[in-house]
C-alpha positions in Angstrom: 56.5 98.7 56.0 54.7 102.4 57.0 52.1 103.1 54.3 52.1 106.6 54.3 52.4 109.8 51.7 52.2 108.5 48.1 53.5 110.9 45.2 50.5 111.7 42.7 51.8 113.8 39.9 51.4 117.6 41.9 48.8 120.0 40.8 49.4 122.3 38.1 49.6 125.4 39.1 46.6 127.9 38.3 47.2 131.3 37.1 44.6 133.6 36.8 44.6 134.4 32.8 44.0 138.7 33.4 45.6 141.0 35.9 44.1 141.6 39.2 41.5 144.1 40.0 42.5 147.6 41.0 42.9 148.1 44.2 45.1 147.4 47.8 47.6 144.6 48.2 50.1 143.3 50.1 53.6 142.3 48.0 56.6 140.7 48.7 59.9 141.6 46.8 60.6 138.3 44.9 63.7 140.0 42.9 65.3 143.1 41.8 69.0 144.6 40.5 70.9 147.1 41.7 70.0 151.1 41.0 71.2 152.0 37.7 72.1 155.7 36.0 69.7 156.3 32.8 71.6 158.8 30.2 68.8 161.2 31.6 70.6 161.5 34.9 67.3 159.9 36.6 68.3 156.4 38.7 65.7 153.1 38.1 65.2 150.1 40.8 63.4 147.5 38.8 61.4 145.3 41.4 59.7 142.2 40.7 57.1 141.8 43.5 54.8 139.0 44.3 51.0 139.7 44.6 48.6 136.9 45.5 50.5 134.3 43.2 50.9 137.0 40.3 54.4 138.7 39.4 54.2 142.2 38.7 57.0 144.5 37.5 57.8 147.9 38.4 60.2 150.7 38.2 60.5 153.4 41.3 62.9 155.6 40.0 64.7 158.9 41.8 65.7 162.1 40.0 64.5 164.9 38.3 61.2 165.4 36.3 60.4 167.0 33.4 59.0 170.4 35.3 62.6 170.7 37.0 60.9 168.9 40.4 63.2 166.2 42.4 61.4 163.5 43.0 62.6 159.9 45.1 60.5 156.9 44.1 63.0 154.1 45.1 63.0 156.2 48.7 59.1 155.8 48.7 59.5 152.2 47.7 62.0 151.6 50.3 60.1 153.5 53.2 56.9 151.4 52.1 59.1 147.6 52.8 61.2 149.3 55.8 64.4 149.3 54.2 65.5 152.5 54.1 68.7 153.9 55.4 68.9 155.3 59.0 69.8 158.7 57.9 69.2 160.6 54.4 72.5 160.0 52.4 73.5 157.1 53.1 72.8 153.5 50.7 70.8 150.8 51.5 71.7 147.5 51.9 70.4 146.1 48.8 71.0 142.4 49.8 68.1 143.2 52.6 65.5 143.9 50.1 64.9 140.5 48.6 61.3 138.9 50.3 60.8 142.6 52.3 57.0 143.1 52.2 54.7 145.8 51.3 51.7 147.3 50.3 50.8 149.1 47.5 47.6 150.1 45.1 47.4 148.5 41.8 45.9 149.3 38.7 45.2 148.5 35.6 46.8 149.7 31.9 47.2 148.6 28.6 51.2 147.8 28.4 52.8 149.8 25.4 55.9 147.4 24.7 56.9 143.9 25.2 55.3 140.2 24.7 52.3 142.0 26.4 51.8 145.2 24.0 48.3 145.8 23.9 46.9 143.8 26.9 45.8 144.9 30.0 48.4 144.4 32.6 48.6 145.3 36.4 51.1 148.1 37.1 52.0 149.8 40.8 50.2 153.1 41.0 51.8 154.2 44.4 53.6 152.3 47.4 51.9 153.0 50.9 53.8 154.4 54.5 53.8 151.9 57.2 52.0 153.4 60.4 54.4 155.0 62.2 54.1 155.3 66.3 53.9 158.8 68.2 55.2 157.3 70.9 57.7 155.0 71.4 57.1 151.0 72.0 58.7 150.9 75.0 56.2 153.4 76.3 53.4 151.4 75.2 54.6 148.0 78.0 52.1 147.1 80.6 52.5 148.4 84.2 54.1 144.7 85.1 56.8 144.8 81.9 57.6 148.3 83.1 58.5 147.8 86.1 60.3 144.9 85.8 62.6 146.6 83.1 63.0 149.6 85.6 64.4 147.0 87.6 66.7 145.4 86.1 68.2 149.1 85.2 69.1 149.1 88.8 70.4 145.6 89.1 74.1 146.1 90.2 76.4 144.7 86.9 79.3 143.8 89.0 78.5 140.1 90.2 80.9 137.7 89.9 80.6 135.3 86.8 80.5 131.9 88.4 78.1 130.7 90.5 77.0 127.6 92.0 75.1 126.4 88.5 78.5 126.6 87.5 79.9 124.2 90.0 77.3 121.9 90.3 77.4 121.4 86.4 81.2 120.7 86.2 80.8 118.3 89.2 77.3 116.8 87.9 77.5 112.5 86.9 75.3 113.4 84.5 77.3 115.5 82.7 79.4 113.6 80.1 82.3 116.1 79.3 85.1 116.2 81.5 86.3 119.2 83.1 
């Protein structure tokens, strides 16, 4: 018999016992629900991201404030993992959003409700823009890539479909199926 890989138990997982320090970090979406309508008219995401082993909650929500200014948080959030729609107006597809990345600035408050009223907990202060290119990545190929793609633009699309790979693979010994 192989001796190999014996089960010890696991480790126990270790949680830090405060929230992290303010700052920059990257998050992955680790759940969510659907946009809902508050009886203010304003609409909530509630997100559940993943931070360096940590879950921390947050609401982007979209509406109006309470100067009268529209403002879209769950567009910022959505812009920030690259899952917004193609075109303003139209719905995201929600189902895309679970383990979409991020980054976002933390910081640090004292939670006002909940099992953790009174402690200090980590909450999303704002929800970064990827980079976005001025020019497009198909400009950005080397000489060699460009050039080859130039050519196959001009390759004539009107060749027959079999050819003698075809053939010799139906004729082949080695190949088992029968044609």
């Amino acid at each position: 018999m192989i001796e190999g890989y014996k089960f010890m138990g696991g480790d126990e997982r270790r949680m830090s016992t405060g929230p992290l320090p303010e700052g920059d970090y990257q998050f992955e979406v680790a759940d969510y629900t659907e946009p809902y309508l508050k009886q203010n008219g304003n609409w909530v995401l509630k997100v559940r991201l993943t931070i360096e082993g940590q879950t921390v909650w947050d609401q982007p929500w979209a509406g109006e404030t309470s100067q009268g200014e529209q403002r879209d948080g769950i567009g910022e959030f959505l812009i920030c993992v690259n899952r917004s729609p193609r075109k303003k107006g139209d719905g995201p597809d929600w189902r895309k959003l679970l383990g979409a990345r991020g980054k976002c600035r933390l910081k640090i408050e004292i939670a006002q409700m909940g099992s953790m009223a009174g402690k200090q907990v980590n909450r999303v202060a704002y929800y970064y823009r990827p980079k976005e290119l001025e020019v497009p990545l198909s400009e950005h190929l080397p000489a060699k890539l460009q050039q080859a793609k130039q050519q196959a633009a001009e390759e004539p699309d009107d060749l027959p479909f079999r050819s003698t790979i075809y053939k010799d693979v139906r004729t082949s010994k080695l190949n088992r199926r029968v044609f």
